[in-house]
C-alpha positions as CSV (number, residue, x, y, z in Angstrom):
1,X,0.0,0.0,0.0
2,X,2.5,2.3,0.6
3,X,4.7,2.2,-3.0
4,X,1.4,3.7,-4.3
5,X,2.0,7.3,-4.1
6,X,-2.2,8.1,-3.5
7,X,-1.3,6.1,0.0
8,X,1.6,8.2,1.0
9,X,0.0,11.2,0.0
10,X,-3.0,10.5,2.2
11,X,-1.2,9.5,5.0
12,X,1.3,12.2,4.9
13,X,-2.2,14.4,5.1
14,X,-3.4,13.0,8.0
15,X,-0.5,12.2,10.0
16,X,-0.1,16.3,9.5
17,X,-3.4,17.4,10.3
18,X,-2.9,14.8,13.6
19,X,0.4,16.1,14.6
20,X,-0.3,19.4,14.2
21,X,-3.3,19.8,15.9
22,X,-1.6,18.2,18.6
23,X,1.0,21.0,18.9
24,X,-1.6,23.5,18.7
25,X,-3.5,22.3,21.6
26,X,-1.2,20.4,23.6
27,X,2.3,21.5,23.0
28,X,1.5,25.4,22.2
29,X,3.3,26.5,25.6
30,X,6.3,24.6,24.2
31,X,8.1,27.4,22.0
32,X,10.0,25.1,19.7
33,X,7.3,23.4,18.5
34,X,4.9,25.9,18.7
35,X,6.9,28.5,16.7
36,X,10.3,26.7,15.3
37,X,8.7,23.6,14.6
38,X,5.3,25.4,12.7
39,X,7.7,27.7,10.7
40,X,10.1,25.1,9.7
41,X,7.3,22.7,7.9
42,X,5.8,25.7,7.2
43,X,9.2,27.0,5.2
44,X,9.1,22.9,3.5
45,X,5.7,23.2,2.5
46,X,6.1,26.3,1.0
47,X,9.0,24.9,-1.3
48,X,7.2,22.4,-2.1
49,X,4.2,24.6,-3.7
50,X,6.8,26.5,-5.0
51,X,9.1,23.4,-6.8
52,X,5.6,22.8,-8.6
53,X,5.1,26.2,-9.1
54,X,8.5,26.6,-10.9
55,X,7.4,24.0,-13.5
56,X,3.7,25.1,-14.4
57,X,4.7,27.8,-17.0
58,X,6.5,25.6,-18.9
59,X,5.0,22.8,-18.7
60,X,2.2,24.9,-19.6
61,X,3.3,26.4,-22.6
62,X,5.1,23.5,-24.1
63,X,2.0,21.2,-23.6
64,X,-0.3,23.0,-25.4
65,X,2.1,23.6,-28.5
66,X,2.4,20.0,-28.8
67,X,-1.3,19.8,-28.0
68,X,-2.2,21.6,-30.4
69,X,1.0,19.9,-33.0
70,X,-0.6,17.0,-32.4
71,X,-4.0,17.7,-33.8
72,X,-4.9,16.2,-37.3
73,X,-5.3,19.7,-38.3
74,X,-6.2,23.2,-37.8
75,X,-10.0,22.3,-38.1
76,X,-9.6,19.9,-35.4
77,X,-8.1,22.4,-33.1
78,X,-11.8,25.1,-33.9
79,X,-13.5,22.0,-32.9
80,X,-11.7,20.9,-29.8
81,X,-10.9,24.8,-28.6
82,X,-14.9,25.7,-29.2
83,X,-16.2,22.2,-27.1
84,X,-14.0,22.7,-24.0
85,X,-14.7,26.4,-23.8
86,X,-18.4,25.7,-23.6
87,X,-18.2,22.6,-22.0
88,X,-16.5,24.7,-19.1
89,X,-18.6,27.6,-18.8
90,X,-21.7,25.7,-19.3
91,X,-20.0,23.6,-16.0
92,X,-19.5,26.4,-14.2
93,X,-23.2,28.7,-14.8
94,X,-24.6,25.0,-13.2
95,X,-22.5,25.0,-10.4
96,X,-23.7,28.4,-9.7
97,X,-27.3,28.0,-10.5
98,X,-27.5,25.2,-8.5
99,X,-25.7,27.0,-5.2
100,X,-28.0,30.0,-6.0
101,X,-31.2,27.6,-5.5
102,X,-29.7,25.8,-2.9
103,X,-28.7,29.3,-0.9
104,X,-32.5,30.6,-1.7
105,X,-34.3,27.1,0.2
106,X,-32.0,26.8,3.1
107,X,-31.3,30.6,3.8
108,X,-28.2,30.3,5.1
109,X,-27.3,33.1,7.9
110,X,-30.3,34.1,8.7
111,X,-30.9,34.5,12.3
112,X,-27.0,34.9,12.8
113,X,-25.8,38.0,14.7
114,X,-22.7,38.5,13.0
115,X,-23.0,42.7,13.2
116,X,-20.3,42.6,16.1
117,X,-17.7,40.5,14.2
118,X,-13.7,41.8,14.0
119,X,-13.0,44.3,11.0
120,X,-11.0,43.5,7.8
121,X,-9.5,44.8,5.0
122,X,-10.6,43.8,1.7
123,X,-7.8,43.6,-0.9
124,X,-9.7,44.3,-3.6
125,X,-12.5,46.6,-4.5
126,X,-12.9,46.0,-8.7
127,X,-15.1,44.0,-10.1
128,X,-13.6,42.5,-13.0
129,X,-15.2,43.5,-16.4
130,X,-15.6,41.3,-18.9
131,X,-14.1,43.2,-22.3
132,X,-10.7,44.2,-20.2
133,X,-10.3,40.5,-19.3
134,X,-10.4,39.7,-23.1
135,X,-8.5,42.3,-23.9
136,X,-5.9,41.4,-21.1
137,X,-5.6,37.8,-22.9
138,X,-3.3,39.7,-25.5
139,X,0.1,40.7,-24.2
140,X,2.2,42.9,-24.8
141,X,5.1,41.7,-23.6
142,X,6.0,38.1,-23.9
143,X,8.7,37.7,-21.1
144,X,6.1,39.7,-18.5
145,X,3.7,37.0,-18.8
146,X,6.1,34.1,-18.2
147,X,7.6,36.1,-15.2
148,X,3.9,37.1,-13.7
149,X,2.8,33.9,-14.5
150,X,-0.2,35.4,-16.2
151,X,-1.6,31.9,-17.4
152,X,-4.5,33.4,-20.0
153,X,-1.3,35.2,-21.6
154,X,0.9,32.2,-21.7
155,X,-2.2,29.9,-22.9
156,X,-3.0,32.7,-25.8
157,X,0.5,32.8,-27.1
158,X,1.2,28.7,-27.0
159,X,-2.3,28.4,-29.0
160,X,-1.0,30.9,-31.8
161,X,2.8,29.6,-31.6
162,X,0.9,25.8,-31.6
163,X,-1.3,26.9,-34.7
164,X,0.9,28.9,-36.8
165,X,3.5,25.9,-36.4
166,X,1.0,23.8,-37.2
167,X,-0.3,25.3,-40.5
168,X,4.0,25.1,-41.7
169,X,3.4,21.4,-42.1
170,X,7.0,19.6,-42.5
171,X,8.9,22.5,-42.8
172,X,8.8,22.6,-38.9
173,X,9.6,19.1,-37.8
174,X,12.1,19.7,-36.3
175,X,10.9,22.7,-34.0
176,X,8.2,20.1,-33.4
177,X,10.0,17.5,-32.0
178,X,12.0,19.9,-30.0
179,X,8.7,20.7,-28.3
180,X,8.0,17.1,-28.5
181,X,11.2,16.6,-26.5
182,X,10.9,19.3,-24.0
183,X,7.5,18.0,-23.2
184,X,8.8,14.8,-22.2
185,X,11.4,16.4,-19.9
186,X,8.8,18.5,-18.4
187,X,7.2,15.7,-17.7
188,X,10.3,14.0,-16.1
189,X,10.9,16.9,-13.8
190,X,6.9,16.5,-12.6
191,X,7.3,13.2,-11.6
192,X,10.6,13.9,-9.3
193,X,9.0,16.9,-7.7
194,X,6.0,14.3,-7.3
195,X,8.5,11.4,-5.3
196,X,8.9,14.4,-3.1
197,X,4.7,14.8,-2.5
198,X,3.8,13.2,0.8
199,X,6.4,15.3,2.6
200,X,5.4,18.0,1.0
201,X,1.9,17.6,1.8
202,X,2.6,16.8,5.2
203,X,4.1,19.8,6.0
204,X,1.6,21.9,4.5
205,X,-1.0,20.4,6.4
206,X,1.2,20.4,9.6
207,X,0.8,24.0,9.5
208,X,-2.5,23.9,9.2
209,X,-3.0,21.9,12.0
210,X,-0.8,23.5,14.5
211,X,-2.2,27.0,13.4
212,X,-5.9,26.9,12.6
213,X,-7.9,28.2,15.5
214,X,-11.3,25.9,15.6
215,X,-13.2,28.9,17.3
216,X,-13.0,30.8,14.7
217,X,-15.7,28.8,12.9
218,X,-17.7,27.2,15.7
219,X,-20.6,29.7,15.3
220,X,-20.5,29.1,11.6
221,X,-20.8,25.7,11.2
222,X,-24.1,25.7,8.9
223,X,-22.4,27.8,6.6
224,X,-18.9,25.7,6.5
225,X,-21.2,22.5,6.3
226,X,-23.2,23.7,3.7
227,X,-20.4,24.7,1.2
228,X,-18.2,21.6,2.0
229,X,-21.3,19.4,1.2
230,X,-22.3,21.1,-2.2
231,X,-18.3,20.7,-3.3
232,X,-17.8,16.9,-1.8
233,X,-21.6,16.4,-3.7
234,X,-19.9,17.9,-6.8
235,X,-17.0,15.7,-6.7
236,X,-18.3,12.4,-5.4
237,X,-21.5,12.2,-7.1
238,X,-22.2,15.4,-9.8
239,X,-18.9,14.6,-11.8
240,X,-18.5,11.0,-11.9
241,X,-22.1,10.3,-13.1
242,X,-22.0,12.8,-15.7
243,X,-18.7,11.2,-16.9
244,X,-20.1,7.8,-16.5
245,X,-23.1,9.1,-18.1
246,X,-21.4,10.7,-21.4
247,X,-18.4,8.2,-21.8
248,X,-17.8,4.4,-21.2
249,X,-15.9,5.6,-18.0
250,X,-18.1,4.2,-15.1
251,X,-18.9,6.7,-11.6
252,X,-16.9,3.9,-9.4
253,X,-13.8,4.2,-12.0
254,X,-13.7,7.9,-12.4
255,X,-13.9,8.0,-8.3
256,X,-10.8,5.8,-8.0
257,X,-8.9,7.5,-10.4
258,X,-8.9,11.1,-9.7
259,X,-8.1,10.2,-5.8
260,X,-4.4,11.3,-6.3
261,X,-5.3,14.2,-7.7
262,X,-8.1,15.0,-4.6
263,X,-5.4,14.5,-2.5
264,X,-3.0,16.9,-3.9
265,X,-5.3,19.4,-4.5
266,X,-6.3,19.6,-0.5
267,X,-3.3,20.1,0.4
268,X,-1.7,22.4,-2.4
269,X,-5.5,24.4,-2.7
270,X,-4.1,25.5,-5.9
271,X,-5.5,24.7,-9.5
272,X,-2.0,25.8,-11.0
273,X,0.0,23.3,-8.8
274,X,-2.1,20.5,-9.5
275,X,-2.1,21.0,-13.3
276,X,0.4,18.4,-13.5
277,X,-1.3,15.9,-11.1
278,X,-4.2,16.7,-13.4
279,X,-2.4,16.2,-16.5
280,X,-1.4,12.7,-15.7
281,X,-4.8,12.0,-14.4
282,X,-5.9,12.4,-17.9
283,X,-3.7,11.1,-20.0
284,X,-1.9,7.8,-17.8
285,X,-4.8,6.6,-16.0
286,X,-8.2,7.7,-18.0
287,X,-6.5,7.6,-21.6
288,X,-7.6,11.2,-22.7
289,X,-5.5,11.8,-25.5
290,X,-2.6,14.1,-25.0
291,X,-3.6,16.7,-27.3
292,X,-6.7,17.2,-25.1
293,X,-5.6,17.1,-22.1
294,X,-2.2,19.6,-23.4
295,X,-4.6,22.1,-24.5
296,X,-7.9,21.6,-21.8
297,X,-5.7,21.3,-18.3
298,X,-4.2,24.5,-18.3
299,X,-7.2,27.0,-19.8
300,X,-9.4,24.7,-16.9
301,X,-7.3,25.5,-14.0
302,X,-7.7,29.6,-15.3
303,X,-11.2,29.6,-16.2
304,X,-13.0,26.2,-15.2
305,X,-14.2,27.2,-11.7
306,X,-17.1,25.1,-10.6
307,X,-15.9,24.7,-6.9
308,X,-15.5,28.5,-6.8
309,X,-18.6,29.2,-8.4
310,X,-20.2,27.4,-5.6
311,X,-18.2,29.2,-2.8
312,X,-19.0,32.6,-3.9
313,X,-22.8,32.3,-4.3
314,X,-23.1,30.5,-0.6
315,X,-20.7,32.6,1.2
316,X,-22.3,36.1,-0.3
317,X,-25.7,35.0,0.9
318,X,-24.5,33.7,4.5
319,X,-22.9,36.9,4.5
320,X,-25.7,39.0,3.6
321,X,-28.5,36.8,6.3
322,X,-25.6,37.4,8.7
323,X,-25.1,41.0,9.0
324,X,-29.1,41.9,8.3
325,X,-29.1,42.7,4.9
326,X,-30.6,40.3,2.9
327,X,-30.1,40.3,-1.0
328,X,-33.5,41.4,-2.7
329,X,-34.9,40.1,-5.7
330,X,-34.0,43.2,-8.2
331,X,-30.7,42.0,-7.1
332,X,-30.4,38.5,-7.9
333,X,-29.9,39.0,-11.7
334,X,-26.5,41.2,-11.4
335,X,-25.3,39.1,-8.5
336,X,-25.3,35.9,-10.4
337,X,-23.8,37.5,-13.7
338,X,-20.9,38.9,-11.0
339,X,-20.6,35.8,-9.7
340,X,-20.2,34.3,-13.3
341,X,-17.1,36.6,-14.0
342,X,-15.6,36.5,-10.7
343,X,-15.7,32.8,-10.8
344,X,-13.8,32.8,-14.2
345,X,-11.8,35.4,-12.9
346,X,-10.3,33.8,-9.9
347,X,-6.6,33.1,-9.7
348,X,-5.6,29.3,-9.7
349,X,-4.2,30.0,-6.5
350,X,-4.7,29.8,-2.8
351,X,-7.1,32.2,-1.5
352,X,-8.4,33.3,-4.8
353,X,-12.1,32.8,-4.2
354,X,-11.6,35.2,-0.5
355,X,-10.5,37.8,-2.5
356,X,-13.3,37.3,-5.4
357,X,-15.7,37.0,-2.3
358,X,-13.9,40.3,-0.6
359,X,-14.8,42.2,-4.4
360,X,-18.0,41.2,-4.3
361,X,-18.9,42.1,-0.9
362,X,-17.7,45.5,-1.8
363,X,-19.9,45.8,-4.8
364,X,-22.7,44.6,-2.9
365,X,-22.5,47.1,-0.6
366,X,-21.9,45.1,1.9
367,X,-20.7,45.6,5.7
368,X,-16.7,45.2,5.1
369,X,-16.8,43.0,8.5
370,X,-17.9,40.1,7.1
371,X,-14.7,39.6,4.8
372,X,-13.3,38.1,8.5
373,X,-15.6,35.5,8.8
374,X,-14.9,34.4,5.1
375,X,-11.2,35.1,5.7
376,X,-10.9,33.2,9.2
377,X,-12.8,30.1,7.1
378,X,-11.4,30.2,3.8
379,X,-8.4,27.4,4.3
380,X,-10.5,24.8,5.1
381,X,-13.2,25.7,2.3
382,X,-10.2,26.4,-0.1
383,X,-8.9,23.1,0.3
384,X,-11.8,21.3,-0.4
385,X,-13.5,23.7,-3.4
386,X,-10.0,22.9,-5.4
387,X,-9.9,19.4,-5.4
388,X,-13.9,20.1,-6.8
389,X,-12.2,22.4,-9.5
390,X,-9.6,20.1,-10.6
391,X,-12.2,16.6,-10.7
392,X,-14.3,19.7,-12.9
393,X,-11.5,20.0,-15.4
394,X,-11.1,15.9,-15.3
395,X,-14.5,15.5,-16.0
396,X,-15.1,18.1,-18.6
397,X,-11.7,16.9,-20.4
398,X,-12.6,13.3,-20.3
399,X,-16.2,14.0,-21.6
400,X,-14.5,16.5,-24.4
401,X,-12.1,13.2,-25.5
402,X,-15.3,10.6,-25.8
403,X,-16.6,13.3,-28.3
404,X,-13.3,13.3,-30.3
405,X,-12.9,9.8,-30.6
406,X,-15.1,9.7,-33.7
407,X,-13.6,12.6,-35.1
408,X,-10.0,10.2,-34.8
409,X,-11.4,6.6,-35.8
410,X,-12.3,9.5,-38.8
411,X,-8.9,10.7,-39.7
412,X,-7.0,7.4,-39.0
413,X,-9.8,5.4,-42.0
């Protein structure tokens, strides 16, 4: 059990968690474990995320050039480019539809007192808009999107370096299999950095143990319940039905499958530093083809954000019941289209949905307290609305193959 790396990343999960709650409440007088201890496993953990980190731009841009390479041809990419694009935002306006109905029968907040709660700051006050996020896409300087690790930018400029190498035929073999080659290094380096998971994991969640104070979320536990279930519903039932639904891959399978990936995710709450775990999801254990996968992981992770869709609507109605102002009807129309391009907007990063949250409380008009009760909850919610948004981007991808598989037994008569 324990050569399978799912195993040591689960138990290097919970032997964190364990440990470090037991520092917190039973060692916290003790200063080396309290403070030297915590900030050593925090300083590992953080390398960790930050070794995976290191590789995502790459890896990103060099899959999707030889995603897109290995298309049969420029038509195929139209195809393939228009189905996941739909297939994700059509993923991500039910995820949010079905939080808003949920969040309308079960009310959650009301007849909560939270008008006395501790003030924060919210770090953003802009709600994005939709034309300067297109517009954004194009860059204007190449080596700024690589080093800010703006992923739209580095996905826009592999897709036109992917086509326009693509439409050169022959003449660019050889760049090809340079791409080809590099892919298979990156791929390399992924699985090292991966050997090193479990203690990387258990680090991260040793930290969370020994610092994560349980009263801050005792008088919210409807609302943490409430969330967690909608995303564990959404990644233990929602996805794996619809996959076993639209392909031959059954619910049970998919389940079984994306486990390593559910793993990493919690501890990592990042889309970007799962996007390899995803990636080999995909392609080693659920045979999506590679040019799929190359081109679907790393727009997903950006845009494909069902577990935040779900986060936002639930937490800006708990937060609204709470502090006494309830969100009326006229209302509910230009909350959910906010929601919609907040969702898409978030960063593949930890904490992204707060701060999307923390906008939209803003442009609601809401009291700026409440950001500290979604702030003092977000890790654990985090956590969990990731692994939904990666097992989102699985699902979609594996759903967007079984329709391509014609479009191959096709090309290869």
């Amino acid at each position: 059990m324990m050569k399978s790396l799912s195993a040591r990343i689960f138990t290097g999960l919970f032997l964190g968690v364990i440990l470090g709650s037991i520092v917190q409440f039973a060692l916290s007088d003790v200063a080396f474990f309290s403070d030297t201890l915590v900030n050593i496993t925090g300083g590992i953990g953080t390398m960790f995320v930050n070794m995976i980190m290191m590789l995502v731009v790459p890896l990103v841009f060099v899959s999707i050039v030889c995603g897109v390479c290995e298309l049969q041809d420029l038509k195929s990419f139209g195809r393939l480019g228009g189905k996941t694009f739909g297939f994700y935002i059509i993923n991500t306006l039910v995820a949010i539809l079905a939080a808003f109905a949920v969040a309308m029968l079960i009310e959650p907040g009301k007849g909560v007192d939270m008008t006395s709660s501790d003030t924060a700051v919210i770090t953003a006050t802009e709600l994005p808009n939709l034309v300067s996020l297109i517009v954004s896409i194009v860059p204007n300087n190449p080596f700024s999107a690589f080093t800010s690790g703006n992923m739209l930018q580095v996905i826009f400029m592999a897709l036109l370096l992917g086509g326009v190498m693509k439409s050169m035929g022959a003449v660019v073999d050889g760049a090809v299999k340079g791409f080809q080659t590099a892919n298979k290094i990156m791929m390399r380096l992924i699985s090292v950095v991966m050997s090193l998971a479990p203690i990387g994991v258990f680090a991260l969640m040793f930290k969370l143990g020994a610092t994560l104070a349980p009263e801050t979320f005792v008088s919210v536990v409807e609302y943490l319940v409430l969330i967690l279930g909608l995303l564990l519903l959404w990644i233990f039932v929602v996805y794996p039905y619809s996959v076993s639904l639209f392909t031959q891959v059954s619910a049970k399978t998919f389940r079984e499958k994306t486990q390593e990936q559910i793993l990493f995710s919690l501890s990592t709450a990042s889309s970007n530093a799962t996007i390899p775990v995803t990636m080999r999801t995909l392609t080693d254990k659920l045979g999506v083809s590679k040019a799929v996968a190359g081109f679907g992981v790393p727009l997903g992770a950006t845009m494909n954000m069902g577990g935040v869709s779900i986060y936002i609507t639930i937490a800006i109605f708990f937060v609204a019941n709470a502090f006494g102002v309830p969100i009326s009807g006229d209302q509910i129309p230009a909350l959910l289209f906010s929601v919609f391009l907040l969702s898409v907007g978030a960063g593949g990063v930890p904490g992204g949905g707060m701060v999307m949250i923390g906008v939209l409380i803003h442009q609601m008009g809401l009291p700026v307290e409440a950001f500290a009760i979604v702030a003092a909850l977000d890790r654990i919610i985090d956590m969990v609305l990731t692994s939904c948004n990666v097992v989102g981007d699985t699902a979609v991808l594996t759903i967007v193959d079984q329709t391509e598989a014609p479009h191959r037994v096709e090309k290869e008569v």
